[in-house]
C-alpha positions as CSV (number, residue, x, y, z in Angstrom):
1,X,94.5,64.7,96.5
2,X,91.5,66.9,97.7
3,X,88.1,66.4,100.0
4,X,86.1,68.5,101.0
5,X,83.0,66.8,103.2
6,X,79.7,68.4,103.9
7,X,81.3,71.9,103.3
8,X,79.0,75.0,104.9
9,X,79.7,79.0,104.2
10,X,77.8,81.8,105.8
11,X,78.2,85.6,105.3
12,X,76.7,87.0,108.3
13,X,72.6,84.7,108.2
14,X,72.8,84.1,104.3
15,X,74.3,80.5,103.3
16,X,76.6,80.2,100.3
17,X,77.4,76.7,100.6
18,X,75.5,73.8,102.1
19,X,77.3,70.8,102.9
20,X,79.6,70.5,99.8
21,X,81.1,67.8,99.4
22,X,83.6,66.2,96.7
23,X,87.0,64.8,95.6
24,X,89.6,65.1,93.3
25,X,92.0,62.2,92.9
26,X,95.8,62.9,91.3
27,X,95.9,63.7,87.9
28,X,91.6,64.6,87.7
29,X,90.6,67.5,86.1
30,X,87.4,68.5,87.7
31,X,84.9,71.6,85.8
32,X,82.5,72.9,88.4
33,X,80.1,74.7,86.2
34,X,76.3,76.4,87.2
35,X,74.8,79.5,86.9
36,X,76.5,82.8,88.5
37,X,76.0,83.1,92.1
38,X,75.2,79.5,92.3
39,X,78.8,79.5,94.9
40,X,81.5,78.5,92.0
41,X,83.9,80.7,93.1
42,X,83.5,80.7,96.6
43,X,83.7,76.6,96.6
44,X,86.6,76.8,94.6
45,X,88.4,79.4,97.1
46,X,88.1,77.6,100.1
47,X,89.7,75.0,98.6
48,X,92.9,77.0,99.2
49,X,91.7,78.9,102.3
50,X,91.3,82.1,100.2
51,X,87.6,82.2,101.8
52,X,87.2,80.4,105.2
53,X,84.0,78.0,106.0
54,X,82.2,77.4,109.0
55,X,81.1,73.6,109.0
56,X,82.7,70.5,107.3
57,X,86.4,69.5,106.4
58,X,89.0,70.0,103.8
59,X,91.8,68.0,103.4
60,X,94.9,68.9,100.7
61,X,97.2,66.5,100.4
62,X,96.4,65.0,103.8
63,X,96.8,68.4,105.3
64,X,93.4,69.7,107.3
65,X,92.4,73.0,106.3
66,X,90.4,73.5,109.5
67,X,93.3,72.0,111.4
68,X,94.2,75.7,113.6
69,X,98.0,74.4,113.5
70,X,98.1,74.2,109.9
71,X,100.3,76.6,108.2
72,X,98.2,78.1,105.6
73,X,100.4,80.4,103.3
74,X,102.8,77.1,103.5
75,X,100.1,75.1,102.1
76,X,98.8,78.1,99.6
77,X,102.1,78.0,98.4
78,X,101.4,74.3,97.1
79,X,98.5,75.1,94.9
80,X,98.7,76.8,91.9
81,X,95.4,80.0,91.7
82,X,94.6,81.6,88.4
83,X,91.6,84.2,88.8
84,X,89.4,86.0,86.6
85,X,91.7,88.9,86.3
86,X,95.3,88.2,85.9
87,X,96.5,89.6,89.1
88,X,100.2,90.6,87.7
89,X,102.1,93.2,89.0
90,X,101.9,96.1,86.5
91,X,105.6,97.8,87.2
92,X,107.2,94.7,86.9
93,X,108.1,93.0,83.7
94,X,106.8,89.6,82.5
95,X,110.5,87.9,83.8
96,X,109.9,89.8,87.4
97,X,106.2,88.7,87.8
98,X,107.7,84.8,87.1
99,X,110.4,85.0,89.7
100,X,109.4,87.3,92.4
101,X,107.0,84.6,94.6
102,X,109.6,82.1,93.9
103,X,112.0,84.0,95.3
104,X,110.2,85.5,98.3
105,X,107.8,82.4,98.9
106,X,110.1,79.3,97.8
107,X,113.7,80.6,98.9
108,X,115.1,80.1,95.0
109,X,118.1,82.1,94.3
110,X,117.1,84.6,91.3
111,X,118.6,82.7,88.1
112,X,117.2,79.5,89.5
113,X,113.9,81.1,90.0
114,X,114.3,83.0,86.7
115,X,115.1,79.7,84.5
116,X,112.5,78.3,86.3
117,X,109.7,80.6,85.0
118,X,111.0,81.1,81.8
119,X,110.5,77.7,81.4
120,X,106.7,77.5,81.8
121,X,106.9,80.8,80.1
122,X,108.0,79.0,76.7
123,X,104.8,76.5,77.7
124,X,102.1,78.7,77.2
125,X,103.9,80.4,74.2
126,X,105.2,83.6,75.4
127,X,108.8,83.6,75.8
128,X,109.1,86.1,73.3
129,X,107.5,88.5,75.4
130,X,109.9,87.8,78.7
131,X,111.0,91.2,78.9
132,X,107.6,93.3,78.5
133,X,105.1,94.9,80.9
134,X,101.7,93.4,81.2
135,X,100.3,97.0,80.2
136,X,102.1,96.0,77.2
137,X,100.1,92.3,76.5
138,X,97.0,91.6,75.6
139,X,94.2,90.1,77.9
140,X,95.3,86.5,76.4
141,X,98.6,86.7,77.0
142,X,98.5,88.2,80.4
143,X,95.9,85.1,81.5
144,X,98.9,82.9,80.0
145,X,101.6,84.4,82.2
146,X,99.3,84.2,85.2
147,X,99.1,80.6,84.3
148,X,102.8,80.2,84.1
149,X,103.6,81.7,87.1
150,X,101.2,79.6,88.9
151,X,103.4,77.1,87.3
152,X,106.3,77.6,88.5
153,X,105.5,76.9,91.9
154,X,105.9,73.7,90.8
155,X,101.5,73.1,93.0
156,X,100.3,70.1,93.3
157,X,97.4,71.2,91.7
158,X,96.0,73.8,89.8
159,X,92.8,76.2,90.6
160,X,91.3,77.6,88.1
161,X,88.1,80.6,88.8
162,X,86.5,81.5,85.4
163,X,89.8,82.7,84.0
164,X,88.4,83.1,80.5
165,X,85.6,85.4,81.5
166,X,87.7,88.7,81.3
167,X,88.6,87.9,78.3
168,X,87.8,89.0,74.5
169,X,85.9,86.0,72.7
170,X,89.4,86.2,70.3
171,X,91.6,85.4,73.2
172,X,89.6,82.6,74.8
173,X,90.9,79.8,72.3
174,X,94.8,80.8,73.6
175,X,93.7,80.3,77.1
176,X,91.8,77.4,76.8
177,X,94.5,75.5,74.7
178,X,97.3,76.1,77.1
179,X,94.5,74.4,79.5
180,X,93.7,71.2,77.4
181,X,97.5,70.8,77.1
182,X,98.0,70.7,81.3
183,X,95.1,68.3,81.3
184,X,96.9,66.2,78.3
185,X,99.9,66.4,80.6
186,X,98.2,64.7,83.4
187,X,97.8,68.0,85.9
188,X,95.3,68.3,88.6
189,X,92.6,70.6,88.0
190,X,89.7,72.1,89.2
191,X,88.2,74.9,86.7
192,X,85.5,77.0,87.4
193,X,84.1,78.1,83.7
194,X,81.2,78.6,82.0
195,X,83.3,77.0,78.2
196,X,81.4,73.9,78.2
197,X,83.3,72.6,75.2
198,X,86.1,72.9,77.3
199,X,84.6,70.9,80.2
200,X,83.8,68.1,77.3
201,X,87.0,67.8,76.1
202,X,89.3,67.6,79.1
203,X,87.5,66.9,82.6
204,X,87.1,63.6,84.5
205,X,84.5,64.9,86.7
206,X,81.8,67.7,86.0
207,X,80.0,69.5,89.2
208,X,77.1,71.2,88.8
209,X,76.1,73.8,91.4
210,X,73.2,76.2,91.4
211,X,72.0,78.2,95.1
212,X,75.1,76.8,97.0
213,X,74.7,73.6,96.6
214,X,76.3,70.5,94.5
215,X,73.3,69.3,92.5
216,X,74.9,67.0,90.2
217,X,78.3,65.5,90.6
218,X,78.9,62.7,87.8
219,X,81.6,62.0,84.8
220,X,81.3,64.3,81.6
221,X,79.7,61.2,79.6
222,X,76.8,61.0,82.3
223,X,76.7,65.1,82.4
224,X,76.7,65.6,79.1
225,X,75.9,62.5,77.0
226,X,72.6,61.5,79.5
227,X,71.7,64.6,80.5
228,X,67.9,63.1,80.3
229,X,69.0,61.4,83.4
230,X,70.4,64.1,85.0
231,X,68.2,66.9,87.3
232,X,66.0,69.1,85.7
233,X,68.2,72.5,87.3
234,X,70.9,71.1,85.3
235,X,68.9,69.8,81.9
236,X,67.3,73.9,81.7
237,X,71.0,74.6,82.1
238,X,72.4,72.5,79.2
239,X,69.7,73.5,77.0
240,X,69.8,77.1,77.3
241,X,73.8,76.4,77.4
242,X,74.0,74.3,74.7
243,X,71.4,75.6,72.5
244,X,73.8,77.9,70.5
């Protein structure tokens, strides 16, 4: 589904990320976890073309990235992005935020589009809340319609940058459920996060990064269960992570 080979970022002389390189097969979820700054984020954007790299490849889908003929909004349309804030439009009700990209991006006439969202609206548990503002939601619940309008752009795979981190500790839980249940469903993932009992329960495949690079790249049994095997960068991580 994804690959990204020996994937290099620069801003201006300073290196974010040096020669990256991973896959993600239909159906994986995949954590990417590491200390902040370690070049989580920016991995995770270019993934999507959001942040544009200088060396290596990307293929999505069999489509190249740094192909110049490839349509990226096209292709963005395809993947499903939830960031650390929610990113909803505040003057537009929870219905509205659902069914505008469908409509603008995807062609779908408005009740089509509408059903559509309100369908992955009554997935993460909000349905009751169709006709509200986001002003009127709580964090939680505004990270939960982000996810469902990601959603119904019916993406072939889901990007996920830290989007419990804004959150109160209280609303986390709501978040991560609706989460676990995408990964019970069988949807592709990649989640940037620092909830490591979330990466235990539900990923395939745990990356560990730390100054722009991928240190460790192994299944959650070898990351977490033999972490005596794993680098030291990543065993001063566990323990400091785990510890409480």
């Amino acid at each position: 589904m994804i690959e990204l080979k020996n994937v290099s970022k620069w801003y201006g002389s300073f290196q974010v990320l040096t020669d990256c390189s991973v896959s993600i097969t239909k159906g994986e979820v995949m954590v990417i976890c590491g200390p902040s700054g370690s070049g989580k984020s920016t991995l995770i954007k270019t993934i999507n073309a959001l942040e544009p790299f200088q060396a290596g490849e990307i293929v999505v889908d069999g489509i190249n990235l740094h192909d110049p003929k490839t349509d990226l909004p096209k292709l963005r349309a395809r993947i499903g992005m939830v960031f650390q804030q929610f990113e909803l439009f505040p003057h537009l009700s929870v219905t509205e935020n659902l069914t505008l990209a469908q409509m603008k991006v995807l062609g779908r006439p408005i009740d089509e589009a509408k059903a559509h969202g309100l369908k992955y609206l009554d997935r993460v548990g909000l349905i009751a809340q169709k006709d509200k503002f986001p002003g009127q939601l709580s964090g939680g619940q505004q990270q939960r319609v982000a996810i469902a309008r990601a959603l119904s752009m019916d993406p072939i795979v889901m990007l996920f940058d830290e989007p419990t981190s804004a959150l109160d500790p209280e609303m986390v839980g709501e978040v991560l459920d609706v989460m676990v249940g995408l990964a019970n469903d069988g949807t592709t993932m990649c989640c940037v996060t620092h909830e490591m009992g979330f990466a235990r329960k539900v990923s395939d495949q745990v990356i560990f990064m730390d100054q722009g690079q991928i240190i460790e790249n192994c299944s959650k049994e070898e990351f977490f269960g033999e972490s005596s095997k794993r680098s030291h960068r990543v065993q001063d991580f566990l323990s400091k992570i785990l510890a409480h």
